[in-house]
C-alpha positions as a LaTeX table, in Angstrom:
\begin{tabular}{lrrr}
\hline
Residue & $x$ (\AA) & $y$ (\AA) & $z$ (\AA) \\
\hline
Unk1 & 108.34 & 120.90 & 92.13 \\
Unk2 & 108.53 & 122.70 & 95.63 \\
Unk3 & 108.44 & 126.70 & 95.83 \\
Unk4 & 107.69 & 128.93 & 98.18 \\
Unk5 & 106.11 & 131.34 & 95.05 \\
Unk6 & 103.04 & 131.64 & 94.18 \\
Unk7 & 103.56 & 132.43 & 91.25 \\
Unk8 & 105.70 & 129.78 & 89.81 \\
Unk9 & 103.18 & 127.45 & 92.06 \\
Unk10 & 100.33 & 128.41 & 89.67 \\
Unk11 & 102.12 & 128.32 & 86.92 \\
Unk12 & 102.69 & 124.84 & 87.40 \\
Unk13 & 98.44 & 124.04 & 87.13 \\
Unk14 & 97.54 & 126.05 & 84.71 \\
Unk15 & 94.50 & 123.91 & 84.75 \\
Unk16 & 93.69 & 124.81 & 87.75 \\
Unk17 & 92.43 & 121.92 & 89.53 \\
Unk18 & 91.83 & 121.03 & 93.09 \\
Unk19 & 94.50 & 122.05 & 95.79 \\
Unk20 & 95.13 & 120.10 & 99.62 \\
Unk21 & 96.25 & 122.03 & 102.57 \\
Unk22 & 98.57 & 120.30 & 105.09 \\
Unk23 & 99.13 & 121.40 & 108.67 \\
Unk24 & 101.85 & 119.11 & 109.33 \\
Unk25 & 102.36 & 118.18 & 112.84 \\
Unk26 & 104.96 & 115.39 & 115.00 \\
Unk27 & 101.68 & 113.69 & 115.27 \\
Unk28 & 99.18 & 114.50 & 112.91 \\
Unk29 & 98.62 & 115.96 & 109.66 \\
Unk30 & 95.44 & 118.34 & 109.10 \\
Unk31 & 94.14 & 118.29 & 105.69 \\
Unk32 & 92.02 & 120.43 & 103.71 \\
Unk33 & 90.41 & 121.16 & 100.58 \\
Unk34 & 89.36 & 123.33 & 97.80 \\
Unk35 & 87.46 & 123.48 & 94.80 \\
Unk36 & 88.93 & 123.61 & 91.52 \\
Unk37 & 88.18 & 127.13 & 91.03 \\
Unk38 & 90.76 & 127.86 & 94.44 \\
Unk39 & 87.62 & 129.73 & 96.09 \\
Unk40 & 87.17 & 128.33 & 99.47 \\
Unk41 & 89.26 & 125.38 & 101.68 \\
Unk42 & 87.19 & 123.22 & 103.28 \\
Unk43 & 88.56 & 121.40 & 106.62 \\
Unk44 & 88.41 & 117.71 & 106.25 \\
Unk45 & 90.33 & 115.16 & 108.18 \\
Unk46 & 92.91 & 114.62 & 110.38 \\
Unk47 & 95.30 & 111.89 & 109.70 \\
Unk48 & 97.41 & 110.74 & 112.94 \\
Unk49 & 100.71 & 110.49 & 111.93 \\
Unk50 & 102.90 & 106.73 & 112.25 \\
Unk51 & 105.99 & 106.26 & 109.94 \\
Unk52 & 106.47 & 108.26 & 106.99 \\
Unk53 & 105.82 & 105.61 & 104.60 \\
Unk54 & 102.29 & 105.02 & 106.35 \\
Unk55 & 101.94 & 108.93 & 105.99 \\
Unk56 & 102.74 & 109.40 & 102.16 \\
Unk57 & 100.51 & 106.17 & 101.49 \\
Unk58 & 97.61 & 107.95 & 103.21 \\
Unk59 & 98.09 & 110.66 & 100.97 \\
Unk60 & 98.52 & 109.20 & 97.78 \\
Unk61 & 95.18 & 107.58 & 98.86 \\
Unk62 & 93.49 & 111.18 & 99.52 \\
Unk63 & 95.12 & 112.84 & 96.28 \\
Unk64 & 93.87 & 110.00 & 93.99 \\
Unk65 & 90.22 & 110.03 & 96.00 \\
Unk66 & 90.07 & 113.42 & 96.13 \\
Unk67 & 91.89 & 114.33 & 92.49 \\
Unk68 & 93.87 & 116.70 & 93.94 \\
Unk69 & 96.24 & 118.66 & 91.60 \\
Unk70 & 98.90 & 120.04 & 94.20 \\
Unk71 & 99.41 & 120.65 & 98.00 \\
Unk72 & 99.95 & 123.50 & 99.96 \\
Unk73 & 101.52 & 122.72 & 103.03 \\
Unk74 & 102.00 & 125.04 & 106.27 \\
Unk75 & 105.92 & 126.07 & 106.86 \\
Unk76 & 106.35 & 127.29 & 110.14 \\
Unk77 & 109.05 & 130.11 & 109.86 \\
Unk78 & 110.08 & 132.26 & 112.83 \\
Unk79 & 108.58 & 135.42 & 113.78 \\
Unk80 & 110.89 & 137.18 & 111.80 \\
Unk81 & 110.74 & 135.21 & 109.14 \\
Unk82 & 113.56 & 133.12 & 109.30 \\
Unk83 & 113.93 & 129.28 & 109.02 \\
Unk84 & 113.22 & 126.99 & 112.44 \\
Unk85 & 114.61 & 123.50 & 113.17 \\
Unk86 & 110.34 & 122.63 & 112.52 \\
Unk87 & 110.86 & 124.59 & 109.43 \\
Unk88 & 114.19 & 122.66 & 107.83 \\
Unk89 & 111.41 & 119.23 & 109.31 \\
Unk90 & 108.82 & 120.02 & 106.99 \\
Unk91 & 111.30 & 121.45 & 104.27 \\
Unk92 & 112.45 & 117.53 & 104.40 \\
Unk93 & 108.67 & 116.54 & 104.23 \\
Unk94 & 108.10 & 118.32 & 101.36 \\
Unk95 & 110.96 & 116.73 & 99.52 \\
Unk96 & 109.96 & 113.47 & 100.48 \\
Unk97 & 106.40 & 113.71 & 98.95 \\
Unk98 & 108.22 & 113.98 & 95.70 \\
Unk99 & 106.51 & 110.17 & 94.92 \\
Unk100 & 103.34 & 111.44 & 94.81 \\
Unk101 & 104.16 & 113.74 & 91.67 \\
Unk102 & 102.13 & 117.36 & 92.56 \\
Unk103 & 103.55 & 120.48 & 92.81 \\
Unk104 & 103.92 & 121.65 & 96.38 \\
Unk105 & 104.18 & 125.37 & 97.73 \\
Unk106 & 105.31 & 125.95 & 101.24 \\
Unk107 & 102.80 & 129.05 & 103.14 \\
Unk108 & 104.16 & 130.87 & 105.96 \\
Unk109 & 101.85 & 129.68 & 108.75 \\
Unk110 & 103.19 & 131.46 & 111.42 \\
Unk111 & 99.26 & 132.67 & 113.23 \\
Unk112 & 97.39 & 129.59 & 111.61 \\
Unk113 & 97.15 & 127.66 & 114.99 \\
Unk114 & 96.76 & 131.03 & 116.88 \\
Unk115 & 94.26 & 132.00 & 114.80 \\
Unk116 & 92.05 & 128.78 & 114.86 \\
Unk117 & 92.75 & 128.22 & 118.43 \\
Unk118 & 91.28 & 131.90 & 119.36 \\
Unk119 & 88.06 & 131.25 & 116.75 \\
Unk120 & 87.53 & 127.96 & 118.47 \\
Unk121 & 87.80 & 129.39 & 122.05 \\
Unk122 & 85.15 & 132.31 & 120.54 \\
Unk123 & 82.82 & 129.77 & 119.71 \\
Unk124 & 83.04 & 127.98 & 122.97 \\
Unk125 & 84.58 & 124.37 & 122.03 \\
Unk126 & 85.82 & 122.78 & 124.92 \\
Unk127 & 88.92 & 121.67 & 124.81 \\
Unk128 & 88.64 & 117.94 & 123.89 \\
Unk129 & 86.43 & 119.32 & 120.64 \\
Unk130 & 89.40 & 121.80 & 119.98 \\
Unk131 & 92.22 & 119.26 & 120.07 \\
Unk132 & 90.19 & 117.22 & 117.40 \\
Unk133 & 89.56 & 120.58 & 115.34 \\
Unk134 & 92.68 & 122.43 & 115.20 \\
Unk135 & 95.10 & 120.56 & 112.78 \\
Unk136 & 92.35 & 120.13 & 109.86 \\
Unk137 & 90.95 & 124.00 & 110.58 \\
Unk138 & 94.94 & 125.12 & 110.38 \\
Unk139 & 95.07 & 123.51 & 107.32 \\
Unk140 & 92.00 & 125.42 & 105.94 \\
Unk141 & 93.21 & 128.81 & 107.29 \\
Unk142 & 96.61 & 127.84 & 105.33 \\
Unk143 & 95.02 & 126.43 & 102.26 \\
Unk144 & 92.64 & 130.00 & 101.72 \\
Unk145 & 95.93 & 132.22 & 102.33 \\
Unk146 & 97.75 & 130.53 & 99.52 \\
Unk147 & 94.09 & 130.34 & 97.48 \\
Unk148 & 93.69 & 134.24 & 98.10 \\
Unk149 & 97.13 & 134.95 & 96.82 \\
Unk150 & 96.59 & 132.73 & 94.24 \\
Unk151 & 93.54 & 134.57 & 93.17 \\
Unk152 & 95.25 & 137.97 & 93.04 \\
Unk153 & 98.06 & 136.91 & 90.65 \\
Unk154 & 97.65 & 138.95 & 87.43 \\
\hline
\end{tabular}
């Protein structure tokens, strides 16, 4: 299942259960966590993208280590909302993780990388140390917007 709401998103685990952000770039994919209870993502890897097969393995891996229970992954609409050619890219992605049988919700991450970028440059991370931060930290800043929605769903 792949939705874009919330809603039918939880609804899909009513268990609960642990949740992966994905930042997914040309060349890498940030990952992140959270606890079962969807209270705080956790950045925790970066995996440096090859072919697609290579990529899904590397997440099947991660979802069975990790026991994740669905992904959230990063859509990158437009400012005004509306689809991208990167956005119809990681629409495709999204369909193509159907082997790995977890629900997946697509989060507008339009000021993820902004936002990580400008905390990074805040805390004085030179730019080598930023480059290795960003994609897993986007993925965090993705994985608590969909976790704080998630929370505030009757």
């Amino acid at each position: 299942m792949i939705t874009a709401a919330p809603l039918d998103f939880r609804d899909a685990l009513p268990d609960g259960g642990r949740l992966a952000g994905l930042d997914v770039g040309t060349k890498t994919i940030g990952v992140a966590y959270c606890d079962s209870e969807w209270t705080i993502a956790t950045p925790a890897e970066t995996i440096r993208r090859t072919k697609f097969g290579a990529d899904l393995a590397a997440l099947a891996g991660l979802i069975g280590k990790q026991a994740i229970r669905g992904l959230v992954l990063g859509l990158p609409l437009n400012m005004d909302g509306s689809d991208s050619p990167r956005t119809q890219a990681i629409r495709a992605f999204a369909r193509n993780l159907a082997p790995l049988a977890v629900p997946v919700l697509l989060w507008d991450e339009r000021w993820s990388t902004a936002a990580v970028t400008r905390t990074l440059i805040a805390a004085d991370a030179s730019r080598a140390r930023r480059a290795e931060l960003v994609d897993k930290m986007a993925a965090a800043y993705i994985l608590q917007g969909a976790i704080d929605s998630l929370a505030g769903i009757g």
